[in-house]
N, C-alpha and C positions, 0 to 999 in steps of 0.2 A: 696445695699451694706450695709453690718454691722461696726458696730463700735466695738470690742474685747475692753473693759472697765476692769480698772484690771489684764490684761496680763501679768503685771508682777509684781508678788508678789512675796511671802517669798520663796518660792520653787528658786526664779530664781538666781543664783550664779552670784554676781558683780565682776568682777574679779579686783583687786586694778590696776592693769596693765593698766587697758581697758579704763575706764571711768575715766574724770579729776575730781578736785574736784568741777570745775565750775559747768561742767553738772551734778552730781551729786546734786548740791543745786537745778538745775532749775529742776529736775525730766524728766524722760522722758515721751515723746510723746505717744498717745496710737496708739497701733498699729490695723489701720483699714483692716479688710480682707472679703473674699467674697467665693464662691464658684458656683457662677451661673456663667455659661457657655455665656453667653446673652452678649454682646457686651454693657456697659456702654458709656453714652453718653460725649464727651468731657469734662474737668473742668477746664473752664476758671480761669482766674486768679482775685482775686478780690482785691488784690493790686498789686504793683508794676508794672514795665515796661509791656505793653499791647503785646500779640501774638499770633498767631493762634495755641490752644492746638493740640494736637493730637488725634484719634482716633485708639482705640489697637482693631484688629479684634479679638472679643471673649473674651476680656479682659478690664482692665483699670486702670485710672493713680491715683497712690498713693497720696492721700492726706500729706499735710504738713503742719507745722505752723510755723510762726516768733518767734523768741527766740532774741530780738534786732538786729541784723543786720543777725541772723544765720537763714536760713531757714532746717525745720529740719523733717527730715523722718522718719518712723520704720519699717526695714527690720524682718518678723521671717520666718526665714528656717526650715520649716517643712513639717513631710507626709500631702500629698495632696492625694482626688479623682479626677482627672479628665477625664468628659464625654468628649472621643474621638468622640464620634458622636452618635446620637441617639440609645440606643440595646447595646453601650460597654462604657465601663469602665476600666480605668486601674489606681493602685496602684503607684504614684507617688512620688518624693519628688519636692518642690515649695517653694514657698513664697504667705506669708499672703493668706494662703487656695488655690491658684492656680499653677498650671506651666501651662506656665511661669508665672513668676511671674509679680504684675503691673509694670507698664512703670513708672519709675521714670519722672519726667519732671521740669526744672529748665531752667534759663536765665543766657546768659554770662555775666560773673564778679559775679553770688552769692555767696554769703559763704552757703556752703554746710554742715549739720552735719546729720549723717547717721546711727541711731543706730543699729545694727544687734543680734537680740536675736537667739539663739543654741534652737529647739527642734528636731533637730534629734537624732537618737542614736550616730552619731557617729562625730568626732569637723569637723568645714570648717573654711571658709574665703569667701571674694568677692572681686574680682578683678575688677577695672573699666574698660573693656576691649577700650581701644582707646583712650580714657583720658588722658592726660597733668597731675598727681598728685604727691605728695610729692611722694619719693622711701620707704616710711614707710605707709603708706597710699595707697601702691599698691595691697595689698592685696595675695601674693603668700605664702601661709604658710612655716616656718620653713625658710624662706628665707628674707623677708620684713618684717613679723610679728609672734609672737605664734600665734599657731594653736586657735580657737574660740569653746570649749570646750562644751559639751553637757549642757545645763543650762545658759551657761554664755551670756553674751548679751557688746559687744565691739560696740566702736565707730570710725566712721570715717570722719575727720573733711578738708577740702582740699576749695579752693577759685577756681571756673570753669573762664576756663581761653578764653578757645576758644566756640564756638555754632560746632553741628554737630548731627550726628547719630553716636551712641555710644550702648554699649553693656553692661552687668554684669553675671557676672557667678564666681561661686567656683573655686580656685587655691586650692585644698585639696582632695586628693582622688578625683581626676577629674574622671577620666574612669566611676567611679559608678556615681557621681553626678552628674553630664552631661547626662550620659546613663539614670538618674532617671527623668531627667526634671527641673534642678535649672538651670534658665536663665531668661533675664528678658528684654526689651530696659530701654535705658537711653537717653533722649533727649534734647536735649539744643540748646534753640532758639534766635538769634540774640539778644544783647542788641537795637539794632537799630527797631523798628519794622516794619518798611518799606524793610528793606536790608530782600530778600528770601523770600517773602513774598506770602502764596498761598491763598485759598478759603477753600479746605479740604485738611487732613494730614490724610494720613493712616500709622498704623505700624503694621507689622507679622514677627514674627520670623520661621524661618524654622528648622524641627527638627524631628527625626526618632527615632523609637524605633519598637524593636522584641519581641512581646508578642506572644504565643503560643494561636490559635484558644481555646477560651471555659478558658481562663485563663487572669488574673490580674493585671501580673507581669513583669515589660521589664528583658529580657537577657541579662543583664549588660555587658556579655564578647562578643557580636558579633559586629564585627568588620565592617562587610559590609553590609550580606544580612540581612536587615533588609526589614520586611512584612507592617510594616503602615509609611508613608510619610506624614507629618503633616504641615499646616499650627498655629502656636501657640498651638499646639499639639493638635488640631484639623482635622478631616479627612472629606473632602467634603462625605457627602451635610451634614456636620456639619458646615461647616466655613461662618462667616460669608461674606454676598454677600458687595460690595463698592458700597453704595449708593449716586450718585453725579446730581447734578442740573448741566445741558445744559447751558455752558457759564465760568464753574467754570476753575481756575486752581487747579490740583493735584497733589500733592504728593504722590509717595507712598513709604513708608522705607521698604526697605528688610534686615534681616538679617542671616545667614546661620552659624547655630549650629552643624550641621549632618558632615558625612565621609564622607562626598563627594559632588560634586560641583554640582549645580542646574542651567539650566539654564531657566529664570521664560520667561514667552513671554504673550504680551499682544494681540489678536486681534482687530482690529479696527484701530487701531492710529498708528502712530509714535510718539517714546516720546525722552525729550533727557536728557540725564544720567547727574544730577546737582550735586551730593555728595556721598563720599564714605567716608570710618572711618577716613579717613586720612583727610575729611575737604570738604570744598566746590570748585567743578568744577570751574575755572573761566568762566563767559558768552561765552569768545571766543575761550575757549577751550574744549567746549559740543560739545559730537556728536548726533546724530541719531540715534536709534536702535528701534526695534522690539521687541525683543530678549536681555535681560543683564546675562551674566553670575555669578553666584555669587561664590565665590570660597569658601571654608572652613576658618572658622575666620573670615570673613567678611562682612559687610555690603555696597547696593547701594542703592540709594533714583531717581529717574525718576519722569519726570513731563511731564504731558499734559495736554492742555485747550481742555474740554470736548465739541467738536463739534458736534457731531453726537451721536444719540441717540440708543440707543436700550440696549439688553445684550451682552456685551462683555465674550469673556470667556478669564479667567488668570489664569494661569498653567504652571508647571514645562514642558519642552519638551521633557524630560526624561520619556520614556511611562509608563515606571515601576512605575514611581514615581506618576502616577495618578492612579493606582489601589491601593485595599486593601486589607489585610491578604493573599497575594499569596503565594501560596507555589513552591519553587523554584526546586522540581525536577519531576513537573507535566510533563507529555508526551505528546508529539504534535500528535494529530490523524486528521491534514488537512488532506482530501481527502479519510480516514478510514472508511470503512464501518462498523458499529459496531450490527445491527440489529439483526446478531444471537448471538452475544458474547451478547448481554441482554437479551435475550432472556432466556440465560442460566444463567446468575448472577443472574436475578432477580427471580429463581427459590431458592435460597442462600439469598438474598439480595431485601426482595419485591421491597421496593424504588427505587432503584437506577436506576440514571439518566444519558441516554449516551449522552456524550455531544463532542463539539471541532471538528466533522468530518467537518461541515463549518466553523471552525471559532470560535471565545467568544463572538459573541455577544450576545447570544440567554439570557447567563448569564446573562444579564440589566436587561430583561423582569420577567425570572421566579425566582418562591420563594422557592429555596431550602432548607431542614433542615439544621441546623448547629447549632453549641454548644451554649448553651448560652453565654451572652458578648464575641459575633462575627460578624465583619462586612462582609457584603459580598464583594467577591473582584470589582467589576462594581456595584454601584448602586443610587440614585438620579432619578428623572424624573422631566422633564419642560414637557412647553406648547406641544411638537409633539411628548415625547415619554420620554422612558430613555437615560439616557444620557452617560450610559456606562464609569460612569469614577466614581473616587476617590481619595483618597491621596490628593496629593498639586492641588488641583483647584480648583477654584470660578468665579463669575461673577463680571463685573462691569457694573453697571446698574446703565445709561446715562438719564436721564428723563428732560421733560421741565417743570416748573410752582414750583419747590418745593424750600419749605426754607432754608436761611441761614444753619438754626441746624437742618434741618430736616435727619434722618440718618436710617428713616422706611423702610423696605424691600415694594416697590411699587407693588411688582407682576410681571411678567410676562409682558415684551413689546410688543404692543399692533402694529403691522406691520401696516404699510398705504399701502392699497388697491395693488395689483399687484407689490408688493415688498418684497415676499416670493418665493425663488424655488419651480420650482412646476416638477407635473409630463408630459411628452410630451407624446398626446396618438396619435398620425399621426402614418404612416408607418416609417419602419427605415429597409432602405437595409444593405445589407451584406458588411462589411467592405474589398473594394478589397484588398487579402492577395501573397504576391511576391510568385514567382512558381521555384520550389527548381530543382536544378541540378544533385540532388542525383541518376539520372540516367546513367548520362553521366561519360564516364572514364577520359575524358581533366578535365585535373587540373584547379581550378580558376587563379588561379596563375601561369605564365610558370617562373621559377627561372633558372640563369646560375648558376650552380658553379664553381668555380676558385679556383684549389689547385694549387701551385708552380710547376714549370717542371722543366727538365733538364737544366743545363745554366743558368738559371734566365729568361725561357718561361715559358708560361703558359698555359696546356692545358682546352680546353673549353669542359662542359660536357653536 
């Protein structure tokens, strides 16, 4: 992680409006940014009330300083690159070098001051999305505040009143800013540090964008079908894997930025759903689930004590939404024999590859041309092969013996003896199959009907 020193100099327009004269004497904070893709390791707190930080998959938590009782951060909204996954890249906008941008993180009852410096082309805002704050301090442009002008750098000052999982994003030309990648968590942890208390904290936001194969740039105007499904605008076998010590309790925050609702499901466990934007679950009113839905605008947090080891897989259950760069009016050739139709393209078309008459899986395996900065739509490989997926999914990987802050991708789990599927080489007879009537002229069914008769009789037919 870098320290940006300087960031804000002569160029940068104070706007008289924005900043008091307090903060003006104290100067501002500099604003720390980064651009590795690489999952930073928690940062604990090194005064104040004690808590378990969080860890952002692929990301990480903004630094801050004491200003006398104000603990104080530096937001800058600017173009970003971020590595969708290894082979692509796309043209973003973010915060301090990434989208999303870092996880804020703070304790209930701080006083909170939040500077936001302008380098995009065009003004925003930040909204605390689920937060308790002043109505001037809410952040929706033109309505709560002026707009946050190109250059200019506003502050936002508000005392956290509640803990929870919380959100940030632009209230200003949302459609484009949202569709570009400004969003960000915002976390706040018990003043009590007993109350909620876990072992590991994971946080991902979920979030979708339509970049065209062989191109840089999301399709700010599409509405739905959208080609890459991100975790932290990451696309497996980008995203980072949750790596948890055997015995730990888990958290994991979800948030959901995208058009439409995700529902994420975990193999392995039952977990039970402790927090949503609106605040903490009570103990005896948690349920159970598998499977949490997450709906548009929202966020859920799930917890489980890591019993069972191995790799989990954690993924959207939406199918589409684990593939990448699909194209959405590809044709279905199950069952098509296509051997002389390539026969004859490829006399046109050396390359070209018939594929889909069984099926997509074949796509896991092989290595087709395609544009550059393009993902293929199925790709990743473990320990037995490929894994045929993308988009929103990872692993959580369950191990015994590892540290506290240990957060190292272990590898691949290591199966105890005769506890892998395997394949059955014995005989296997012929599945008895039921013997069809399609010969016979009797109905299966013998039906009366009954229409009305004369009188109010009935004749029978």
């Amino acid at each position: 992680m870098l320290s940006r020193r300087g960031f804000i100099g002569s160029s940068t327009l104070l706007a008289a409006t924005a900043i008091s004269g307090r903060v003006q004497a104290a100067g501002i904070p500099e604003a720390a940014t980064t651009a590795s893709p690489t999952m930073q390791p928690p940062l604990f707190p090194s005064s104040g009330p004690d808590y378990q930080p969080v860890v952002t998959l692929n990301g990480w938590t903004l630094p801050w300083r004491m200003n006398g009782d104000w603990k104080e951060f530096h937001l800058v909204a600017e173009p970003v690159v971020r590595e969708i996954a290894p082979g692509m890249k796309a043209n973003l906008w973010g915060y301090n070098g990434q989208s999303p941008g870092p996880t804020i993180e703070a304790v209930e009852g701080d006083k909170v001051r939040i500077f936001v410096t302008n380098r995009l082309p065009e003004h925003t805002t930040v909204h605390w999305h689920g937060m308790l704050v002043p109505n001037g301090m809410d952040g929706v442009g033109g309505l709560t505040q002026p707009h946050i002008k190109p250059g200019q750098t506003f502050v936002y000052e508000f005392a956290i009143k509640k803990s929870g999982t919380f959100m940030y994003h632009p209230h200003a030309d949302e459609m484009v800013q949202m569709a570009m990648g400004m969003m960000g968590f915002f976390v706040v942890h018990p003043r009590d540090p007993k109350l909620h208390r876990v072992d590991r904290d994971f946080v991902f936001l979920l979030n979708a964008y339509d970049i065209d194969p062989g191109s840089y740039m999301p399709k700010i105007m599409t509405m739905l079908d959208f080609n890459l499904w991100t975790m932290n605008s990451r696309a497996f076998p980008g995203i980072d894997h949750l790596v948890v010590r055997k015995g730990d309790r888990v958290r994991v925050r979800v948030g959901n930025l995208t058009m439409t609702n995700h529902p994420i499901h975990m193999h392995g466990y039952h977990f039970s759903v402790t927090c949503t934007d609106g605040g903490w679950v009570p103990e005896a009113a948690r349920w159970p689930e598998v499977t949490i839905d997450i709906p548009v605008g929202a966020m859920r947090a799930f917890e489980f004590v890591a019993e069972e080891t191995g790799d989990w897989a954690l993924h959207c259950h939406k199918s589409h939404h684990t593939m990448n760069a699909m194209g959405h009016n590809v044709k279905t050739f199950v069952g098509v024999q296509k051997k002389d139709l390539a026969k004859a393209i490829r006399k046109l078309v050396p390359d070209y590859m018939p594929m889909g008459s069984a099926g997509m899986a074949e796509m896991g395996e092989m290595e087709m041309p395609m544009p550059d900065n393009t993902l293929p739509m199925m790709t990743g490989f473990a320990q037995f092969g490929p894994l045929e997926m993308g988009g929103m999914f990872t692993v959580v990987k369950v191990r015994e013996g590892l540290a506290a802050g240990d957060y190292k991708d272990p590898g691949w789990y290591k199966h105890p003896e005769g506890t892998v599927a395997y394949e059955y080489a014995g005989p296997v007879s012929d599945a008895p199959r039921q013997k069809s009537d399609a010969g016979t002229t009797k109905p299966a069914i013998e039906m009366n009907v009954v229409k009305p008769g004369k009188g109010g009789h009935s004749g029978r037919h």
